[in-house]
MARBA-3410 file (N, C-alpha, C, O; in Angstrom, 1 decimal):
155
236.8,-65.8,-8.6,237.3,-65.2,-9.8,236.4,-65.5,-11.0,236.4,-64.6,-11.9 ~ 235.7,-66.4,-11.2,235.3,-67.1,-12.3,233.9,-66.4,-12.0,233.5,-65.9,-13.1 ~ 233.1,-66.2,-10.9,232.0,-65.3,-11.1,232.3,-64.2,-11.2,231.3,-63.5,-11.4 ~ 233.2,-63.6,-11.1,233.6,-62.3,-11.5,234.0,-62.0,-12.6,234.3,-60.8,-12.9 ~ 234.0,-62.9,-13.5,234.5,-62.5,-15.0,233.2,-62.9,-15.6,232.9,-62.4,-16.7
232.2,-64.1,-14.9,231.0,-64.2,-16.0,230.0,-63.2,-15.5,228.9,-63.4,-16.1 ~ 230.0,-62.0,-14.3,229.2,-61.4,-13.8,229.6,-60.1,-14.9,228.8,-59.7,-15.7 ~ 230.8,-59.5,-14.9,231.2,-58.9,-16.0,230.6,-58.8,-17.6,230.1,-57.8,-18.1 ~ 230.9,-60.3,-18.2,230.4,-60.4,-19.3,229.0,-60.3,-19.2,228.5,-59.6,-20.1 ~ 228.2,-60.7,-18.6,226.7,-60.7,-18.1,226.1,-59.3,-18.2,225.1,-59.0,-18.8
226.8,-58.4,-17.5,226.9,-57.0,-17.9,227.3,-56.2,-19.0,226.5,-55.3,-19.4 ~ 228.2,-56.4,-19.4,228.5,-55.7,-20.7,227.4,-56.5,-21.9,226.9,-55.7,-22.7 ~ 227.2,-57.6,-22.2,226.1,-57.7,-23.0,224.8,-57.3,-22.5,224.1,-56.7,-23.3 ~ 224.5,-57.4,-21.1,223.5,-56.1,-20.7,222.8,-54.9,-21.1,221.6,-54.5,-21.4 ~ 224.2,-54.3,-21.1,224.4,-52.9,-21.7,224.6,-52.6,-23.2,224.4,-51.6,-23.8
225.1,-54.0,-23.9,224.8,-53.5,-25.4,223.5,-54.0,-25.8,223.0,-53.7,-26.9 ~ 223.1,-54.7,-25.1,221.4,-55.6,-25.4,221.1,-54.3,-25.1,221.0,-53.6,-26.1 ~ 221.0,-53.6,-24.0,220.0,-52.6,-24.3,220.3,-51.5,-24.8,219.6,-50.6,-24.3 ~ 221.3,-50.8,-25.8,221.4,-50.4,-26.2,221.1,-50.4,-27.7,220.7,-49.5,-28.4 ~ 221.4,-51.6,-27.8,220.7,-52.1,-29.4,219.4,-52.0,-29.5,218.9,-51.5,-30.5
218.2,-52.6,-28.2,217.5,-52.5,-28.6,217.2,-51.2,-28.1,216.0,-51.0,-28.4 ~ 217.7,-50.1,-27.3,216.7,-49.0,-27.5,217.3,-48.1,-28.5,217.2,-46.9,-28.3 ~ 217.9,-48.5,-30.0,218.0,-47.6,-30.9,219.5,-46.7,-30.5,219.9,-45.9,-31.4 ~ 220.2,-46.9,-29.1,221.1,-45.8,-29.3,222.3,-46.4,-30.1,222.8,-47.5,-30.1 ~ 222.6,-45.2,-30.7,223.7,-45.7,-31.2,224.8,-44.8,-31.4,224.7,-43.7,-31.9
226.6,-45.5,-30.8,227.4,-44.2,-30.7,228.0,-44.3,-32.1,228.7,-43.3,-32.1 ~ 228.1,-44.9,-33.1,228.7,-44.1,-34.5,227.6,-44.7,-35.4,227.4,-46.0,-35.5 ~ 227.1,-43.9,-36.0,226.1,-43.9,-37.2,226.8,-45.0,-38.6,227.9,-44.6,-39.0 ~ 226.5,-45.8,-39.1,227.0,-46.2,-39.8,226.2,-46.3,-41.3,226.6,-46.8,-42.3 ~ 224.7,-45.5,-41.3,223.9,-45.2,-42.3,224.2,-44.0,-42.6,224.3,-43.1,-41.7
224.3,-43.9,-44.2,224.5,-42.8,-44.8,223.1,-41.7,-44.8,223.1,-40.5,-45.0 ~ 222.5,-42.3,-44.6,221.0,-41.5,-45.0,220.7,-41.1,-43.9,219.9,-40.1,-43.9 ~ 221.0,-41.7,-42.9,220.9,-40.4,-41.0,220.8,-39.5,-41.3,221.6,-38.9,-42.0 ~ 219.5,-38.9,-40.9,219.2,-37.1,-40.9,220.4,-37.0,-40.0,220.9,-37.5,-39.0 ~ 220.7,-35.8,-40.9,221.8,-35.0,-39.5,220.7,-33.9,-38.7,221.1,-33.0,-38.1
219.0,-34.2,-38.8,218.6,-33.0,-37.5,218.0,-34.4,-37.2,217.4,-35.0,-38.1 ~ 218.2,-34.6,-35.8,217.8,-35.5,-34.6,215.8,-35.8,-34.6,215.0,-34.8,-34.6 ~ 215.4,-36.6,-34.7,214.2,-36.1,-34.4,214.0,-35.8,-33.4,214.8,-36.1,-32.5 ~ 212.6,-35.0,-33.0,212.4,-34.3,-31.8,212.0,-35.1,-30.7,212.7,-35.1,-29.7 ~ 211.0,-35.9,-30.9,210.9,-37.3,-29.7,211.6,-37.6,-29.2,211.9,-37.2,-28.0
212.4,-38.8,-30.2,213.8,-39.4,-30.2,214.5,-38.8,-29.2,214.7,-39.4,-28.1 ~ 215.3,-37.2,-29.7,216.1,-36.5,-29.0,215.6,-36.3,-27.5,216.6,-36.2,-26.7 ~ 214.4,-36.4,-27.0,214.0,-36.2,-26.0,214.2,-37.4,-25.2,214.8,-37.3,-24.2 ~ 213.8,-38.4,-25.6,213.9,-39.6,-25.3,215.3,-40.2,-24.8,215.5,-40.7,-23.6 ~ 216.3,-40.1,-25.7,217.8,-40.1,-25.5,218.1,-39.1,-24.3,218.7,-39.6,-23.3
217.8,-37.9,-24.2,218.0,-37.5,-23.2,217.5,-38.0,-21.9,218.1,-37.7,-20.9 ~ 216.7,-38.5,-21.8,215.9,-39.0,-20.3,216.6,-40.2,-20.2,216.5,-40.7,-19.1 ~ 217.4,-40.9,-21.1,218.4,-42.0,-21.2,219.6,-41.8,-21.1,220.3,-42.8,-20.9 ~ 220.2,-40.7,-21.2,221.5,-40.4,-21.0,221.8,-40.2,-19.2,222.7,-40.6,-18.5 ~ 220.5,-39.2,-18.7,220.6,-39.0,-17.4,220.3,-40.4,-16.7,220.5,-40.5,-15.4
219.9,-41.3,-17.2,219.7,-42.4,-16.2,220.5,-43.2,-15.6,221.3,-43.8,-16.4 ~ 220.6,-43.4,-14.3,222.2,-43.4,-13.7,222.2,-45.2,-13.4,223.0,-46.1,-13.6 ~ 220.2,-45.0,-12.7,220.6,-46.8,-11.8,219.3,-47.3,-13.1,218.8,-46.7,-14.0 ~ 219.2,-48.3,-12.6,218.0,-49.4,-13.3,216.6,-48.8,-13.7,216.0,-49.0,-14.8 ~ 216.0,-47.9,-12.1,215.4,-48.1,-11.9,215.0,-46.7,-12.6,213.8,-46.4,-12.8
216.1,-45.6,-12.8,215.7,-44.5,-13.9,215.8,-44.9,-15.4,215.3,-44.3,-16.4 ~ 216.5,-45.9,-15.5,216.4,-46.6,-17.0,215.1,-47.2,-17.5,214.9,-47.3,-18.7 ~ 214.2,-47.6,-16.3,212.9,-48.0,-16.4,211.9,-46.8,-16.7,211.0,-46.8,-17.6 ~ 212.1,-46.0,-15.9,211.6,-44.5,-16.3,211.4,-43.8,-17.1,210.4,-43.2,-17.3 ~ 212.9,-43.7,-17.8,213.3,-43.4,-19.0,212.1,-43.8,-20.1,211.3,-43.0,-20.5
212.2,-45.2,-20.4,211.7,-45.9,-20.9,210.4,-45.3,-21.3,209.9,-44.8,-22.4 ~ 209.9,-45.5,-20.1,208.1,-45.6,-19.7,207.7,-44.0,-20.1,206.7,-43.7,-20.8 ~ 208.5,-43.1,-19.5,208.6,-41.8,-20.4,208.4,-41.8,-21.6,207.4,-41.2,-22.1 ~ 209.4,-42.4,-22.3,209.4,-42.3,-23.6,208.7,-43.4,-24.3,208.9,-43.2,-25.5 ~ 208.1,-44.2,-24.0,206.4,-44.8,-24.3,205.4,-43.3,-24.2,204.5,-43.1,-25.0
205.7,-42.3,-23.0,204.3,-41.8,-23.2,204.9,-40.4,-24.5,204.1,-39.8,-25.2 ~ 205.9,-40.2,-24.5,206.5,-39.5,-25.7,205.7,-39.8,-27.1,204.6,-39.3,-27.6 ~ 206.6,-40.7,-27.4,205.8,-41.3,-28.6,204.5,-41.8,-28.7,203.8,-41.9,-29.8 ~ 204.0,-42.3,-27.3,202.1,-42.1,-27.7,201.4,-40.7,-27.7,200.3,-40.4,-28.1 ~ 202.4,-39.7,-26.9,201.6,-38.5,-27.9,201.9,-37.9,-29.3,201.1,-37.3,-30.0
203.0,-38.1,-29.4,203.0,-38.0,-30.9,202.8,-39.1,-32.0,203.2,-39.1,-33.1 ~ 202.0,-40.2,-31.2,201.2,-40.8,-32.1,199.6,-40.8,-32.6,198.8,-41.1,-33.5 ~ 199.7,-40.3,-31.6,197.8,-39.5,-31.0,198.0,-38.0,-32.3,197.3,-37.7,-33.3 ~ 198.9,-37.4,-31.7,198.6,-36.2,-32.9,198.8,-36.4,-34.2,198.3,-35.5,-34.9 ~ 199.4,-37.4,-34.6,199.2,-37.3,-36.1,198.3,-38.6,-36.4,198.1,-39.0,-37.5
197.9,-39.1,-35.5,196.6,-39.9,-35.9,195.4,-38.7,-36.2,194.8,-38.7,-37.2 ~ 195.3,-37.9,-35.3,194.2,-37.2,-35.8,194.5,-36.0,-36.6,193.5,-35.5,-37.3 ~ 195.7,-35.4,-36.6,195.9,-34.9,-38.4,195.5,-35.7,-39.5,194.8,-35.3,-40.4 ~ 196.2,-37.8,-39.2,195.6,-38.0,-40.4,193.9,-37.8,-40.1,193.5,-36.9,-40.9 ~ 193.3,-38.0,-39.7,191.8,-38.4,-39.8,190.9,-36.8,-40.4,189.7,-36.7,-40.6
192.1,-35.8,-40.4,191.2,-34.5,-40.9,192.0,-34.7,-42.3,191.5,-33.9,-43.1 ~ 193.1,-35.4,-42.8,193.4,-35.0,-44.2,192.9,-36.5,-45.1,193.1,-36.7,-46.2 ~ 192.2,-37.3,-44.3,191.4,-38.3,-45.1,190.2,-38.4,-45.5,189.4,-38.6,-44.6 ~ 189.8,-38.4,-46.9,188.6,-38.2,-46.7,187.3,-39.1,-46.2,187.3,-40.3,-46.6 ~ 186.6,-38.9,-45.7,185.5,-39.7,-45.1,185.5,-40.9,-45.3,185.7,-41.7,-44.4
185.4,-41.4,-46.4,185.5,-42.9,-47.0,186.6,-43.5,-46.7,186.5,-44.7,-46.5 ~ 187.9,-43.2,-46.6,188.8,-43.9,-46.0,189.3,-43.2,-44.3,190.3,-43.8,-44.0 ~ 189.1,-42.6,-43.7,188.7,-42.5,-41.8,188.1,-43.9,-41.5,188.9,-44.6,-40.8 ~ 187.1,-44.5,-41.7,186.9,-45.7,-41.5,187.8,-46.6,-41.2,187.8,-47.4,-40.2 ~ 189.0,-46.5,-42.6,189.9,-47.5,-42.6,191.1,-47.4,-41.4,191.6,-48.3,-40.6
191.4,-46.4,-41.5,191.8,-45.4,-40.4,192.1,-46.3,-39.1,192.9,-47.1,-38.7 ~ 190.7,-45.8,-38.6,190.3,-46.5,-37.2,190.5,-47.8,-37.2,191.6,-48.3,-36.7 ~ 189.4,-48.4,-37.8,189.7,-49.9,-38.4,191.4,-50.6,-37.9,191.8,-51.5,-37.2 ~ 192.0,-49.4,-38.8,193.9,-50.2,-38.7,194.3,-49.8,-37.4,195.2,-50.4,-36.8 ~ 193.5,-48.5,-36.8,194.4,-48.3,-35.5,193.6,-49.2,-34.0,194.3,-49.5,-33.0
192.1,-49.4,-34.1,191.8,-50.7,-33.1,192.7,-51.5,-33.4,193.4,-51.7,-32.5 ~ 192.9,-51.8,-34.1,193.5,-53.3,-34.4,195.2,-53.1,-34.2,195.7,-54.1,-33.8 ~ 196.0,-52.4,-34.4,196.9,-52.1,-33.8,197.0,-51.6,-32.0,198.1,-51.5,-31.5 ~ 196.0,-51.5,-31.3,196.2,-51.3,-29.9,196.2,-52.5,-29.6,197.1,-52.9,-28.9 ~ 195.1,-53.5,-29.9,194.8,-55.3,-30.1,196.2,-55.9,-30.5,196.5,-57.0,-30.0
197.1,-55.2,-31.4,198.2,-55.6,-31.0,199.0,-55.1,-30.1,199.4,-55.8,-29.2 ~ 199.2,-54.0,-30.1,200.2,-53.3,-28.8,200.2,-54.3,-27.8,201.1,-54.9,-27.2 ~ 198.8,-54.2,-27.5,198.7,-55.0,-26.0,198.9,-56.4,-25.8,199.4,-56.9,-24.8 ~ 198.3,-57.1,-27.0,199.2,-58.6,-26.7,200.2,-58.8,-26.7,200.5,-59.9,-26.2 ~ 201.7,-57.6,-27.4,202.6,-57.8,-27.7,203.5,-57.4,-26.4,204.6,-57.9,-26.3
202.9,-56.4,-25.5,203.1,-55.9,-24.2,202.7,-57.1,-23.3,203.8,-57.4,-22.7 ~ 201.7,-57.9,-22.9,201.9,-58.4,-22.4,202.7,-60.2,-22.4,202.9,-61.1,-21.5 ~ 203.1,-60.2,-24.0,204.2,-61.2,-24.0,205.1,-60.9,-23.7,205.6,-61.7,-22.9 ~ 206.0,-59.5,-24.0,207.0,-58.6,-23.6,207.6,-59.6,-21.6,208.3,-60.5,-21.1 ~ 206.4,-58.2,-21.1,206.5,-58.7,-19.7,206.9,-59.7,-19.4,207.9,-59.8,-18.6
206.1,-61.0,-20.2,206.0,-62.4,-19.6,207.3,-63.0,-19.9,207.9,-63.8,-19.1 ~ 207.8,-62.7,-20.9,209.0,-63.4,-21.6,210.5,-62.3,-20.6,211.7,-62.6,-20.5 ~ 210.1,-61.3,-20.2,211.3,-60.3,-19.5,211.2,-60.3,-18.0,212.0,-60.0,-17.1 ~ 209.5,-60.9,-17.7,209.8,-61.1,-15.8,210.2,-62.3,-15.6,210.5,-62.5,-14.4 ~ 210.5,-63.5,-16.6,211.1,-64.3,-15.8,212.4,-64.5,-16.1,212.9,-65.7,-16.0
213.2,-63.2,-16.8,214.8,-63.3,-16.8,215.4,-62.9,-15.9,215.0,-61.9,-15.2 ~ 216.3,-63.5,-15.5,217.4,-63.0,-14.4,217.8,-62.0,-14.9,217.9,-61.9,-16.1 ~ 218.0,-60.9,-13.9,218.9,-59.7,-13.8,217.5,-58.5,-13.9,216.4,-58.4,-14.3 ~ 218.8,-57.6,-13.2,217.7,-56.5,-13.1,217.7,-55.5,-14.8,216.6,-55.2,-15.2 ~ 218.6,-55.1,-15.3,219.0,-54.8,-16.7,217.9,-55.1,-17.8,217.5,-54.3,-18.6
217.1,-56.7,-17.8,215.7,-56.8,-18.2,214.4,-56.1,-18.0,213.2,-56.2,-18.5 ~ 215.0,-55.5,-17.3,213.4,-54.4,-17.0,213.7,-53.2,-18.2,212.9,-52.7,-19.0 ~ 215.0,-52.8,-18.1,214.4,-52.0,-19.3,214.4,-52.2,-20.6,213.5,-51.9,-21.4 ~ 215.4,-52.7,-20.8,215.1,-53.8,-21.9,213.8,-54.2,-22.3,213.6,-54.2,-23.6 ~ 212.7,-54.6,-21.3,211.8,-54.9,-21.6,210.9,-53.7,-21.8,209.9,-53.8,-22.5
211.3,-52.6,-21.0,209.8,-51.3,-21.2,210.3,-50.7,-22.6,209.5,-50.0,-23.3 ~ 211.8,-50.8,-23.1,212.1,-50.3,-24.5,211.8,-51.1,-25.6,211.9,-50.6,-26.7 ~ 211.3,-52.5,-25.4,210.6,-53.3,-26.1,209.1,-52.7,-26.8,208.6,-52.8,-27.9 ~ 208.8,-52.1,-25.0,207.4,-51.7,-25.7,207.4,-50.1,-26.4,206.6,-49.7,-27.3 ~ 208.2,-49.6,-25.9,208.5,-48.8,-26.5,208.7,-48.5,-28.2,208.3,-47.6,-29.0
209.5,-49.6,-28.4,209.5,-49.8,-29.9,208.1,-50.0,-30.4,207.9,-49.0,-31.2 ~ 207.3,-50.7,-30.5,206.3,-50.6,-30.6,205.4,-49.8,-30.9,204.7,-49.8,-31.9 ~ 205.2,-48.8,-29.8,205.0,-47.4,-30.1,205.5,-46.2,-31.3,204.9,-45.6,-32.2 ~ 206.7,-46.3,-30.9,207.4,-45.5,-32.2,207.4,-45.7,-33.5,207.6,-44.9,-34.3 ~ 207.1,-47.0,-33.7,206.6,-47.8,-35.0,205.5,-47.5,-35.1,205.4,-46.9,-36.2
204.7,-47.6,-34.7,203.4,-47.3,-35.0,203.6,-45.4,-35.3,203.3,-45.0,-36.4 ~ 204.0,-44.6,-34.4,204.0,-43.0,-34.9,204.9,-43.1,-36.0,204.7,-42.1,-36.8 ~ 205.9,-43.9,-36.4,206.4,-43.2,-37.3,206.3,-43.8,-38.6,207.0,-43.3,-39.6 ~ 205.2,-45.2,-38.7,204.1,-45.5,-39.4,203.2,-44.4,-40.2,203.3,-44.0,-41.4 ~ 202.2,-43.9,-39.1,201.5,-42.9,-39.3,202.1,-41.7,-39.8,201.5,-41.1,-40.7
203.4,-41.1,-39.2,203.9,-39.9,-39.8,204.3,-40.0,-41.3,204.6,-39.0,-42.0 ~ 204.3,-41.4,-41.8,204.9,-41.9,-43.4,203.5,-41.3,-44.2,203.2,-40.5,-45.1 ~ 202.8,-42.5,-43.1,201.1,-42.0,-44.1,201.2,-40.6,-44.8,201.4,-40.2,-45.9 ~ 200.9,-39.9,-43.6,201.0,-38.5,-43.5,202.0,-37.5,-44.5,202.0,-36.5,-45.3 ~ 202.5,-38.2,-44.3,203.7,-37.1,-45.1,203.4,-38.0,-46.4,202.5,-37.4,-46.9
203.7,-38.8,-47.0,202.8,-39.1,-48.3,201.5,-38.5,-49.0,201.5,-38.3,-50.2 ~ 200.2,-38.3,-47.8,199.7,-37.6,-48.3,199.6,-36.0,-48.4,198.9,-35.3,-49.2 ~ 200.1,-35.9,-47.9,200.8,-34.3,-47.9,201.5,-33.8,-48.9,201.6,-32.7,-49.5 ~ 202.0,-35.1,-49.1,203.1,-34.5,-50.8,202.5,-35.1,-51.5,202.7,-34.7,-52.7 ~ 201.9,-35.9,-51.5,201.5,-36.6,-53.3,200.3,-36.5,-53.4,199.9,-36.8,-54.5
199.5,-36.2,-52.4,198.0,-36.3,-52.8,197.7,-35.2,-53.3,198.0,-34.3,-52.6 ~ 197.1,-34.8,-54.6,197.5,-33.3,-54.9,196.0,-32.2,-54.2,195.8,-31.0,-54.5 ~ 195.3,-32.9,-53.4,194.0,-31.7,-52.7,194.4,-32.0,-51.4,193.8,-31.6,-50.4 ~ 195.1,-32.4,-51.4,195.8,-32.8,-49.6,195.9,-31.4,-48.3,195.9,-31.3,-47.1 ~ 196.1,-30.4,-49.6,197.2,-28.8,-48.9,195.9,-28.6,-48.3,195.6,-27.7,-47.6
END
């Protein structure tokens, strides 16, 4: 009986650990929530909603890593055509050095999530990296849309 109730609790923090960290959330408690979903996101959530066992929750995930690295790729090189030459440099500059992070931060990820017990850690861990990603696009899409509105030769 007693592993059956700490196998229980083991699971349901499971499931809100990874919920918290992959961003879902079932009642909005920020006022400032766009009420239109972003498009990624929304996609994302969906390949998360259909995920039944672990091992589509890992999928999910890894999916939605390659989601958001393409829509970090495309507005990396929008910005690089709305910057002008002298700052592209910087550009690059910030985004080597952001992959130099991605990847050490991915492979601590791993190291610190392969040696947890439970299977529930695996996605947890690929939405780890995940986050990562999306921070970085939605980094860049700030850039962007700042210069887009305030730069006034930007149009």
């Amino acid at each position: 009986m007693l592993h059956s109730r700490w196998r229980c609790k083991f699971l349901s923090f499971a499931c809100i650990t990874y919920f918290a960290v992959s961003g879902v959330t079932l009642v909005s408690a920020d006022p400032d929530t766009s009420p239109t979903p972003d498009p990624v996101e929304k996609k994302v959530d969906e390949l998360r909603e259909k995920a039944k066992s672990t091992g589509e929750m890992v999928q999910a995930e890894a999916r939605g890593i390659e989601l958001w690295d393409a829509e970090l790729n495309r507005v990396y090189r929008l910005l690089q055509t709305k910057l002008p030459e002298s700052d592209r440099r910087k550009l690059i500059n910030s985004q080597r050095a952001w992959l130099t992070f991605r990847d050490a931060n991915s492979e601590l990820i791993r190291a610190v999530y392969e040696g947890a017990e439970g299977t529930m850690y695996r996605p947890v861990a690929v939405n780890a990296e995940l986050q990562i990603v999306k921070e970085r696009a939605e980094n860049l899409r700030g850039y962007l849309a700042t210069i887009e509105e305030a730069w006034p030769d930007a149009h």
